[in-house]
C-alpha positions in Angstrom: 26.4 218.9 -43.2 29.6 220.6 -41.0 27.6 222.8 -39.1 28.9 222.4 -35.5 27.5 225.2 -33.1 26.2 228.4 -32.9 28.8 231.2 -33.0 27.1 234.4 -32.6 23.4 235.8 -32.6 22.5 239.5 -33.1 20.2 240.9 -30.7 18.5 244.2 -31.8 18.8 247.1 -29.8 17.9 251.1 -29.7 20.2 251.9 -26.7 23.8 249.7 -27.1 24.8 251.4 -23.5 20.9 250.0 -22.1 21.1 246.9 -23.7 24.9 246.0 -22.4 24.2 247.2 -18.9 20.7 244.7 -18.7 22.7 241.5 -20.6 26.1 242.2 -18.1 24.5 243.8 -14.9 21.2 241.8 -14.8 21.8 238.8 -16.6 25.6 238.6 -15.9 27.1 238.2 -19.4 30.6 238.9 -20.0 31.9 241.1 -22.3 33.6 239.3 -25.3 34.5 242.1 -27.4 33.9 246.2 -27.3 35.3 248.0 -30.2 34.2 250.3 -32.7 32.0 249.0 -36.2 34.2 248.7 -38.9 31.4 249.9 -41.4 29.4 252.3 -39.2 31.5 254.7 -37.0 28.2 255.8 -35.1 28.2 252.6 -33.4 30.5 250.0 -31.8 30.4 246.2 -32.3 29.5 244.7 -28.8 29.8 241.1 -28.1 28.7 239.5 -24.7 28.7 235.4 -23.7 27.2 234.1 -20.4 30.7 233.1 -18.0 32.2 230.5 -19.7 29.8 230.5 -22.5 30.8 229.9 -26.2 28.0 231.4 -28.1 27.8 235.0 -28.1 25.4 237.5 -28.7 26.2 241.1 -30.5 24.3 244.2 -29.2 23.8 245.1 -33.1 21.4 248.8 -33.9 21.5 248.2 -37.4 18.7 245.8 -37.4 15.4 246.8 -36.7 13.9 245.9 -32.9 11.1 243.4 -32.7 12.5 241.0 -35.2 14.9 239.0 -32.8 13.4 235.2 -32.9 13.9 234.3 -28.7 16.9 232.7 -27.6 16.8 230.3 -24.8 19.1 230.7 -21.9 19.7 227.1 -20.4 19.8 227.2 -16.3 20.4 224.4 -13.5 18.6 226.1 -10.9 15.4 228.7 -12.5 13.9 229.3 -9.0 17.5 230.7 -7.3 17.7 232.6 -11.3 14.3 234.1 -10.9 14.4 235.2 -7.1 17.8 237.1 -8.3 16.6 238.4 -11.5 13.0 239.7 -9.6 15.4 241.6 -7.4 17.2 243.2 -9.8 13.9 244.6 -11.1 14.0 242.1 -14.5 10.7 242.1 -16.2 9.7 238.1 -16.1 6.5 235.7 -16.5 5.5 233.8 -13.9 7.4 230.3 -14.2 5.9 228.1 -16.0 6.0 223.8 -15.6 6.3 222.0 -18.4 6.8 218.3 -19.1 10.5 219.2 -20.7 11.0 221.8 -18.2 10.7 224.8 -16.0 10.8 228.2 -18.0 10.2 232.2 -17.9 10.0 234.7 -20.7 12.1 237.6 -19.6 12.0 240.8 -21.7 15.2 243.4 -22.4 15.2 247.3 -22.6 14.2 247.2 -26.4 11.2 244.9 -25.4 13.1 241.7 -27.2 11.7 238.2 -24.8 14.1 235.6 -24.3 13.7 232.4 -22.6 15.0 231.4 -19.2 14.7 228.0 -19.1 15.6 224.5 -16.6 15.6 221.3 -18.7 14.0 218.4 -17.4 16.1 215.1 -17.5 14.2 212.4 -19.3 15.0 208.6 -17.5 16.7 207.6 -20.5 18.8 210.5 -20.9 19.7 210.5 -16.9 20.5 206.7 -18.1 22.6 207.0 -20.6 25.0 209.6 -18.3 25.7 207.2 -16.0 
């Protein structure tokens, strides 16, 4: 198996302009690529990463919302993420503690849930970075 990392996952959307503003104003995601679909002219082919991120997602209408399998967002600090992302009127869960971590279920425009979540450093993986 050569299967190295994710490249891209599409996100399902009604409203590309409602989506793009939520994943770049709310969430701050970049925008990788913004250009018109090659096979659909009534669209465009939208492509956003987290800053510095190498996996992106693509704002796609083509497949039908409701069917997007969540994607976890990794954080170092969920409680400063969650404070922001409540004032900027993002629809969360209440955090939730769990033995591998701290996480929230956040929901987009097109009522897709994604996971916001802080991993919890297991002594033998703190161990083995030092």
């Amino acid at each position: 198996m050569n299967i190295e990392r994710i490249d891209m996952l599409g996100i399902p959307v009604t409203d590309q302009a409602a989506s793009l503003a939520f994943y770049t104003e709310k969430l701050g995601f970049e925008v990788r690529q913004d250009i018109p679909h090659m096979e659909d002219s009534s669209t465009r082919w939208i492509e956003l990463a987290p800053p510095g991120g190498a996996t992106r997602i693509v704002l796609n209408t083509w497949v039908k919302t409701g069917s997007f399998i969540p994607m976890v967002l990794i954080t170092s600090n969920i409680e400063a993420d969650y404070v922001e992302l409540q004032g900027k009127g993002v629809n969360m869960t209440p955090l939730e503690r769990q033995p591998w971590g701290i996480s929230t279920m956040i929901t987009d425009p097109d009522g897709n849930e994604l996971v916001l979540q802080q991993n919890t450093d297991f002594p033998e993986e703190a161990a083995a970075r030092e």
